[in-house]
N, C-alpha and C positions, 0 to 999 in steps of 0.2 A: 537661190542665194538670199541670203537676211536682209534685213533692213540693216543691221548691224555692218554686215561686208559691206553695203552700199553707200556706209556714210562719208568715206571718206573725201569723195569730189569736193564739197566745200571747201574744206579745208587743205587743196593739192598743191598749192605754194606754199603753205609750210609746210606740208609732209615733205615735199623738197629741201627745203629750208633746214630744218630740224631732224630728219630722220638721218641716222649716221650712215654711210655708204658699205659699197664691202670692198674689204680687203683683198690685195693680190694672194692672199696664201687660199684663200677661197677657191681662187680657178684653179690654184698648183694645185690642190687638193682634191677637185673633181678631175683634170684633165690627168693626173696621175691615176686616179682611179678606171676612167675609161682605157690608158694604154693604147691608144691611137688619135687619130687626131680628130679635133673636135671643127667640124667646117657648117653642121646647119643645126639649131637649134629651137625650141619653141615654149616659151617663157608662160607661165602661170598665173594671172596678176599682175602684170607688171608693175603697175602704181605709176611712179613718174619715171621710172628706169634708172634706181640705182643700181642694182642688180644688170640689167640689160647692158649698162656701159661699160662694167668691168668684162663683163662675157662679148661684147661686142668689139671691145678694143682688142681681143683679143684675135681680131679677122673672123669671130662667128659670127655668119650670116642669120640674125637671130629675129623672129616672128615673135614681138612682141605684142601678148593680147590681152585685155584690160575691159570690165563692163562700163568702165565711166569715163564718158569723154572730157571730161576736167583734168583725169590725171592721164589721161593719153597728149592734151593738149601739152602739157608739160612735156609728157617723154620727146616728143614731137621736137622739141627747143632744144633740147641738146643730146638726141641721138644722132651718131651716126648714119651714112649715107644707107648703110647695108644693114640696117632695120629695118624691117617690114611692123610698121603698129598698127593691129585690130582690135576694133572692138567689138568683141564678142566673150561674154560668163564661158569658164570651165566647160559647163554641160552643153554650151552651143558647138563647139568647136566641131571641125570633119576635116579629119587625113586627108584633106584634098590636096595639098602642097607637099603632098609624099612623106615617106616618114621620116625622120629628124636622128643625128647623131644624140641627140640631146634634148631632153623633155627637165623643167625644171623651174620652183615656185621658191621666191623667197621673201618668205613670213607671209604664205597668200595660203598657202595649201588647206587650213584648215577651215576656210572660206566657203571652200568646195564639198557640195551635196557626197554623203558617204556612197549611199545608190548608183554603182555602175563607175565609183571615181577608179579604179586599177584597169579594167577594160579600156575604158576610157584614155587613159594614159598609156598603155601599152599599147595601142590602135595609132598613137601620134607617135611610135618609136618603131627604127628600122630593130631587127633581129640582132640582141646584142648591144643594142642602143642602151644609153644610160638615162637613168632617172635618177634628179639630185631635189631635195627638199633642205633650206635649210632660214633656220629664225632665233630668235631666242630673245627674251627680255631685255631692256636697258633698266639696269637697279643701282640706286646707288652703294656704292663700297662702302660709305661711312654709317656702322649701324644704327649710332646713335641719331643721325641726321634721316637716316628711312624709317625710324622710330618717330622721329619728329612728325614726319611728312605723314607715316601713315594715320596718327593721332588729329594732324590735320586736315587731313580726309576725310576720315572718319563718318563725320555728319554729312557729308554729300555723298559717299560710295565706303562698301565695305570693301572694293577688292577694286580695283583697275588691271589684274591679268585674264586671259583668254587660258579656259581650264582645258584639260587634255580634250582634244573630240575623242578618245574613246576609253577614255576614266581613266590611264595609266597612273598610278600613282608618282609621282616625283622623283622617289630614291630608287626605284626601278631602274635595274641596267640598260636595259629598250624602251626608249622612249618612241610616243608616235612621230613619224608612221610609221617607224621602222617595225613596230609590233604587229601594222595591219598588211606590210610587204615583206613578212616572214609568213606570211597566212594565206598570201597568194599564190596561185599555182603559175603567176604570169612571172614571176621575176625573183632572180635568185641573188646570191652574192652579197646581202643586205651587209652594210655596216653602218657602224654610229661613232662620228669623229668630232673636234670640239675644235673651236678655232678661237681662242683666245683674244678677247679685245679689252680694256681698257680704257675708257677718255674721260677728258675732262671739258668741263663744258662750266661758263657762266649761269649763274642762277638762270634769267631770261631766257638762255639757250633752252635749259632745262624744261622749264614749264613749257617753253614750245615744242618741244618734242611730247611734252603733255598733250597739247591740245591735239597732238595726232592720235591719240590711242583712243580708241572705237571708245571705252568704256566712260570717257569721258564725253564723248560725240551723242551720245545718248540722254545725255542730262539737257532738261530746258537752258535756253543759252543765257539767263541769268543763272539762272544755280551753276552751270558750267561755270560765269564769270567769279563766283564769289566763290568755287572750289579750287581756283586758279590763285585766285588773291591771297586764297587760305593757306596754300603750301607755298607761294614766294616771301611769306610773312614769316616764315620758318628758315630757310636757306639760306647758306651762309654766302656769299657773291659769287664763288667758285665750287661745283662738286666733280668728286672725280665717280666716273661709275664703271659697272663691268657690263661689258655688252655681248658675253661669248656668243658662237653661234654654234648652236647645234644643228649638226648634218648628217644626212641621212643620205646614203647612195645606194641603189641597188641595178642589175641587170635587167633589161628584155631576155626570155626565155625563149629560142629558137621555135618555132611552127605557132 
């Protein structure tokens, strides 16, 4: 795993803080797609457990696993009773807790070493089991004002997004990973669905959800400070942005 994946500990109360949650149409939209019921699951990343609550509240008895004990600490404070949280990276993990209705990463997946990741995943799914990935940008809607921001960036970073892990182009109708679980011979049934989000957030909000994006985590922490100052020096008190999520589900293939 990078140094890049791993930077988030620092900064795990405001990832909490600042990173937007998910949506109930989230679970209608995998628990529709599975077609039965979703009772054990085993989470990707968890981070602080945004993801982990809306799937847990749902009575999924869900194994939450995470390499850094900063943001398991978090998850810890406000999971439910019937979370299991581990710490242990993607590539540690072992089917010891049997296999799961439900294997599924949200905005962690691409975190995860290419070598061996569908095995892997399909080793923590019972036959028929689902696998769900799903992430997407928060940008803001006003182009003029992500025009501003990005000019105010500029001198600190040319780009603050995470590019395809395996070069998809953008306008490309399959996006990853749906591109690399169309290619496996482990899982069938792939689709790619869009869950529409929307918010509005205070300038402050906004730049905190800055200071959780890796690409900024990576900047010495005064250059971080003075590329923070640079884009709230831009922003008008209120931005609304779009935070869709793209989601990808596919099948465990029986034997």
């Amino acid at each position: 795993m990078s140094t890049r994946a791993l930077s988030f500990g620092a900064i795990a109360q405001a990832y909490e803080r600042f990173r937007p949650g998910y949506p109930e149409e989230l679970f209608d939209l995998v628990a529709a797609y599975a077609g039965r019921p979703l009772r054990t699951a085993l989470e990707i990343g968890a981070g602080t457990g945004k993801a982990t609550r809306l799937f847990a509240g749902h009575g999924v008895a869900v194994t939450a696993t995470d390499p850094d004990a900063a943001m398991l600490a978090e998850l810890r404070r406000t999971a439910p009773a019937h979370v299991t949280a581990v710490r242990a990276a993607f590539e540690e993990l072992r089917p010891d807790g049997g296999p799961r209705d439900l294997v599924y990463a949200a905005a962690a997946l691409h975190w995860t070493r290419p070598r061996g990741r569908w095995p892997r995943v399909a080793a923590l799914l019972e036959p028929g089991g689902v696998f769900a990935s799903f992430g997407g940008p928060v940008q803001l809607a006003d182009p003029a004002v992500e025009e501003a921001v990005r000019a105010a960036r500029a001198p600190f970073l040319a780009s603050d997004e995470v590019p395809s892990p395996d070069g998809t182009a953008p306008d490309r109708p399959m996006q990853w990973p749906g591109t690399e679980l169309r290619r496996s011979p482990l899982f069938g049934d792939v689709r790619q669905a869009v869950v529409g989000r929307r918010l509005t957030m205070s300038a402050r909000e906004y730049v905190g959800y800055l200071s959780t994006v890796s690409a900024y985590l990576q900047l010495p922490e005064p250059v971080r400070r003075q590329a923070y100052d640079a884009v709230a020096g831009v922003l008008p008190g209120t931005v609304e942005v779009t935070a869709d999520l793209v989601v990808h589900l596919a099948r465990r293939r029986p034997g």
